[in-house]
Wavefront OBJ file of the C-alpha trace (Angstrom):
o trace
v -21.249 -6.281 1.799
v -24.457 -4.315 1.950
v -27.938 -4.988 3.014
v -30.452 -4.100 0.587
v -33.993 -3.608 1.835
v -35.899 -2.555 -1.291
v -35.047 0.429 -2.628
v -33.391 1.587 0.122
v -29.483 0.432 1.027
v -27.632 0.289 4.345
v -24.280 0.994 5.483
v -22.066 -1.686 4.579
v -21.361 -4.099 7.266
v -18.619 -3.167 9.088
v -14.624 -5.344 9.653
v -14.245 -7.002 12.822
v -11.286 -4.563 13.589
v -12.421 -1.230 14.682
v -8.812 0.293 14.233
v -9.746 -0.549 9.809
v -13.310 1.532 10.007
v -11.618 4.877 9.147
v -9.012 3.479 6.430
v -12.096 1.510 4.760
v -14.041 4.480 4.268
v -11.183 7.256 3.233
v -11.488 7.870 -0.485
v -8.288 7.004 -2.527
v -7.195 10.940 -2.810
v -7.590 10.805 0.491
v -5.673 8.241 1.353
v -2.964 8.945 -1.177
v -2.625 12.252 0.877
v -2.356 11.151 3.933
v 0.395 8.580 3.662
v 2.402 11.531 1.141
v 2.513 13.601 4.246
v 3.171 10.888 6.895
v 6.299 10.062 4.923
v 7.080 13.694 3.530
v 7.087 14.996 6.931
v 9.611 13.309 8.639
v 12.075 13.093 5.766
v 12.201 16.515 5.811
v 12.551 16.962 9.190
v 15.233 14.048 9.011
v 17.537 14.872 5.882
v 20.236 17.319 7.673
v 20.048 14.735 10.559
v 20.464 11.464 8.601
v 23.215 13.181 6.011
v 24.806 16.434 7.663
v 25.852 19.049 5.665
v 29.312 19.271 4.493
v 32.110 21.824 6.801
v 32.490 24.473 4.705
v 30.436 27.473 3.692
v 26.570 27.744 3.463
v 24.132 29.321 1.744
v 23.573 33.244 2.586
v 20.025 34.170 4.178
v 18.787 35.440 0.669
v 19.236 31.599 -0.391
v 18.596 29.463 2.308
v 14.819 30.208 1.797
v 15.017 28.430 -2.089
v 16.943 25.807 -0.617
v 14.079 25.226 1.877
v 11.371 25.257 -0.539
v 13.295 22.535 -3.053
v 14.124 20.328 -0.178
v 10.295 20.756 0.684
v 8.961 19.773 -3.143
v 11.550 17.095 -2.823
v 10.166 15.271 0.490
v 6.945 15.861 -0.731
v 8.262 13.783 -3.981
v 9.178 11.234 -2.136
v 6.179 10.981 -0.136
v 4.089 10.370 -3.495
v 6.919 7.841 -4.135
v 6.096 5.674 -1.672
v 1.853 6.930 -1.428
v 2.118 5.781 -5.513
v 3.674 2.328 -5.104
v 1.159 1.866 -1.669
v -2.125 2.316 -3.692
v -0.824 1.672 -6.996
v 1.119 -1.718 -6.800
v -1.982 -3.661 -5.636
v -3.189 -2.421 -9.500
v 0.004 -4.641 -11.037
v -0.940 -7.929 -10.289
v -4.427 -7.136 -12.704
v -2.412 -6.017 -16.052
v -2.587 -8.235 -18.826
v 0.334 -10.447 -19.469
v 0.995 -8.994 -22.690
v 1.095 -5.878 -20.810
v 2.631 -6.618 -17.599
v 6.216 -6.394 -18.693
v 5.892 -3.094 -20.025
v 3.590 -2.062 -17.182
v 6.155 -3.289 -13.973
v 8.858 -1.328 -15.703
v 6.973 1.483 -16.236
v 5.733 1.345 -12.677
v 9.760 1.122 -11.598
v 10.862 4.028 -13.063
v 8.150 6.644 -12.500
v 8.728 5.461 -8.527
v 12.201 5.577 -8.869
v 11.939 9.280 -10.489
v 9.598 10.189 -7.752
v 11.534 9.003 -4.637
v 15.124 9.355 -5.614
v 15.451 13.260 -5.621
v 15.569 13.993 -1.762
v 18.596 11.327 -1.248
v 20.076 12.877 -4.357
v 20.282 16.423 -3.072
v 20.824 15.438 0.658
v 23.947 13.836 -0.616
v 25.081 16.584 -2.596
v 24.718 18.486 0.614
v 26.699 15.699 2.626
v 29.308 14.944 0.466
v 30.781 18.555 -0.449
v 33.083 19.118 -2.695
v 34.323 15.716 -2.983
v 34.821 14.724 -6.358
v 34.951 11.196 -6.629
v 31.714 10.907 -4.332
v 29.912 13.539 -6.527
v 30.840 11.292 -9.349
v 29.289 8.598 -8.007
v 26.286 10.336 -6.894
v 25.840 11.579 -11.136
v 26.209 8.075 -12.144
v 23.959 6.735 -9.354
v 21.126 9.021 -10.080
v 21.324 11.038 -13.125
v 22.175 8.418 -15.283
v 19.552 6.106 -13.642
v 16.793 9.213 -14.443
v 18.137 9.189 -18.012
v 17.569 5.791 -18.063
v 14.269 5.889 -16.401
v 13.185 8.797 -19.477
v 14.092 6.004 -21.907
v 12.299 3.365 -20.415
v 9.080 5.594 -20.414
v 9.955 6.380 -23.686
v 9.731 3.199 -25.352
v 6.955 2.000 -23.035
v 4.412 5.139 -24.506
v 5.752 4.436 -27.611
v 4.717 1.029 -28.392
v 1.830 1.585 -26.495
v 1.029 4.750 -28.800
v 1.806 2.999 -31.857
v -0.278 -0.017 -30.429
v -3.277 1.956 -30.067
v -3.139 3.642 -33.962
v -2.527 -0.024 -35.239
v 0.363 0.459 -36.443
v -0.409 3.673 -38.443
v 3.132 5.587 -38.682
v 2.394 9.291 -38.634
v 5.890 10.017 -40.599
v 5.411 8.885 -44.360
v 9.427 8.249 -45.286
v 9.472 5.382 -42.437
v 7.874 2.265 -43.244
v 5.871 0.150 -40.572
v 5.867 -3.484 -39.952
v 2.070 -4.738 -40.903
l 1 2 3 4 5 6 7 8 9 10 11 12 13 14 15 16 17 18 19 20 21 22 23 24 25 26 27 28 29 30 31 32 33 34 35 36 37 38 39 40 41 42 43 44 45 46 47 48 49 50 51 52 53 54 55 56 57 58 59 60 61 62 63 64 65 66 67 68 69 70 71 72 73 74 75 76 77 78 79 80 81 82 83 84 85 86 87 88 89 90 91 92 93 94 95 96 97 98 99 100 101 102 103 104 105 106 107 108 109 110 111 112 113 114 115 116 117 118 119 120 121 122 123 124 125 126 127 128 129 130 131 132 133 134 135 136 137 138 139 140 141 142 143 144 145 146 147 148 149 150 151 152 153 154 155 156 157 158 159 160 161 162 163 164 165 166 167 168 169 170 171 172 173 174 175 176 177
């Protein structure tokens, strides 16, 4: 709450809790970045030490570096994951009921899309050349993405054809009034 004297406004007042001044006043971006790189960081520092790579042979010195640089993008992924369901889940409980369905499941899979690539490759890295488990790990993830695609699919569709009232932009279908 402010104090307004005029036309001239204070500070806000501040939280009892000291440790809460700097979090109050970060922008969003802001805080969005920081907790992307507090959880980015240490998965990536993590992923050969949670799930050690497979015996067998590596990548040569003329790869390693493109390996580096996915594994990178894909803690950084995961980082967003968990940055987008932090400042973005508080947002859920204010969607409209006739929304909310739509919106939760929409909210699901773009986290699930976001967070799920660095176990996915740290397991293909773990596992080898072991069939059945890479079997498991397609099903697990890749059909889960495919999934995911559908469900934003159909979401952006009715919400699309919501938002032109119906108006069906191919003339051989016919729309429901």
């Amino acid at each position: 709450m402010s104090i307004s004297h005029g036309n001239v406004q204070t500070i806000p007042e501040l939280p009892a809790n000291p440790k809460n001044y700097y979090y109050i006043f970060m922008t969003t971006k802001t805080k969005f970045i920081l907790i992307t790189l507090v959880f980015a960081i240490p998965v990536f520092l993590l992923g050969h030490i949670i799930w050690p790579p497979a015996p067998g042979p590596g990548p040569t010195s003329g790869q390693l570096p493109f390996f580096v640089i996915m594994s990178v993008i894909e803690s950084l992924s995961l980082g967003v994951g968990v940055a987008f369901i932090t400042l973005g889940l508080p947002y859920l409980k204010n969607v409209p009921a006739e929304y909310r369905r739509r919106a939760n499941w929409s909210f699901a899979t773009i986290t699930w899309m976001l967070i799920s690539w660095w176990p996915h490759d740290n397991l293909h890295i773990h596992i080898g050349e072991d069939f059945q488990k890479l079997i498991y790990i397609e099903y697990g993830f890749h059909f889960t993405l495919i999934v995911s695609g559908f469900i934003l699919a159909a979401a952006l569709y009715t919400l699309l054809k919501q938002k032109n009232g119906g108006y069906n932009p191919l003339p051989f279908q016919k729309t429901q009034p």
